[in-house]
Steps between C-alpha positions, in 0.01 A plus 500: 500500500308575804187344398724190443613517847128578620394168370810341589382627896164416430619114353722457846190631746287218360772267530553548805119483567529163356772415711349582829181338399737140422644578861237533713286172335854298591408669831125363478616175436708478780230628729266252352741239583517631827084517517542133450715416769265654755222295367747182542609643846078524580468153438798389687355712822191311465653120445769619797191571715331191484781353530578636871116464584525160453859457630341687818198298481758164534707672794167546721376116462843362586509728772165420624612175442812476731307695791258192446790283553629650794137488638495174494843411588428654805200292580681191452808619704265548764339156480822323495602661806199393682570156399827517671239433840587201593139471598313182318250726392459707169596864575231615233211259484535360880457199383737168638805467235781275537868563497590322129174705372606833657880417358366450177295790508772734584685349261257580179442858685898584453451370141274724441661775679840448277276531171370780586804670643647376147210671280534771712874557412408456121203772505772709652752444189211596259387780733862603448518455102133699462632769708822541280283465207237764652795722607655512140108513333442827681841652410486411134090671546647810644750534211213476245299706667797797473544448148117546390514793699653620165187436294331816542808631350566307234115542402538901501798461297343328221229712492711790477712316267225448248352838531827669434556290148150600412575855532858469341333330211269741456734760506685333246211479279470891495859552419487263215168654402683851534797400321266346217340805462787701447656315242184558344500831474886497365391285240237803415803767486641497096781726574747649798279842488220318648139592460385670753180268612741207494755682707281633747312149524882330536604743801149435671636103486812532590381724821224256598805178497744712732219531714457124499906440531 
């Protein structure tokens, strides 16, 4: 009866080996899954950089663009008020100008000054949508940044993961090997008085698998 019982232990130890090894690969899995995702989160960091390099890249043109604008908005302010003179002569050149030409002048100088003021306005609408653009870019950076902050981790645990099954399996090898070898030597006993060799060789098994319980 107790050597029933001792197998019976010995049959539930590897079973349980077994079991732990099943767990911990569903565990493996999982992190390899995970091991994935930071590879797919590395490659969204890189396309979301680019992205806000060249988003940043637009915002500085159109910027230089509009001070460009006002530059020369300025300039032609000025001009039109000097053409307010009522003096016959070209503020700018010096030059004799009459009063339909300087009219007409003025008149193509406001032009101007209304497209410009008009581009100006637009640059400042796309200014606005890059910056909102830019402003949710970085945010949705930082939060990918924080979650591969977990990839060291992830990367220890599989490690550990996969060195831990190793050593499970291995132990499970030896008790199988134990267990086979002590059925072997029951197989060897003819009777319930036991020989003695067989008996002593069956007690040196059965102490060498408690030690590996």
């Amino acid at each position: 009866m107790m050597e029933k019982e001792m197998l019976s232990f010995k049959v539930s130890n590897l079973e349980k080996k077994i079991e732990e090894i099943a767990e911990m690969e569903k565990e493996l899995e999982i992190s390899r899954k995970e091991k994935e995702g930071m590879k797919q989160l590395e490659e969204e960091k890189l396309s979301k950089e680019r992205f806000l390099k060249d988003l940043d890249s637009r915002i500085q043109k159109l910027k230089q663009v509009n001070e460009n604008i006002e530059k020369r908005g300025d300039e032609i302010i000025t001009k039109i008020s000097l053409l307010e003179n009522p003096e016959p002569n070209c503020p700018v050149c010096g030059k004799e100008m009459r009063y339909d030409h300087k009219v007409n002048v003025k008149m193509k100088m406001n032009e101007q000054v209304s497209r410009e003021r008009n581009l100006f306005k637009k640059n400042l609408e796309q200014l606005k949508e890059f910056e909102g653009k830019k402003e949710l870019g970085e945010s949705e950076l930082k939060d990918i940044e924080r979650k591969l902050l977990a990839r060291p981790l992830i990367q220890d645990k599989e490690a550990l993961l996969k060195e831990k099954i190793a050593e499970t399996r291995q132990e499970a090898r030896e008790l199988s090997n134990l267990e086979k070898r002590a059925e072997d030597v029951k197989r060897t006993i003819i009777d319930r008085s036991y020989a003695p060799m067989a008996q002593k060789l069956l007690k040196e098994v059965n102490k060498e698998i408690r030690k590996n319980l």
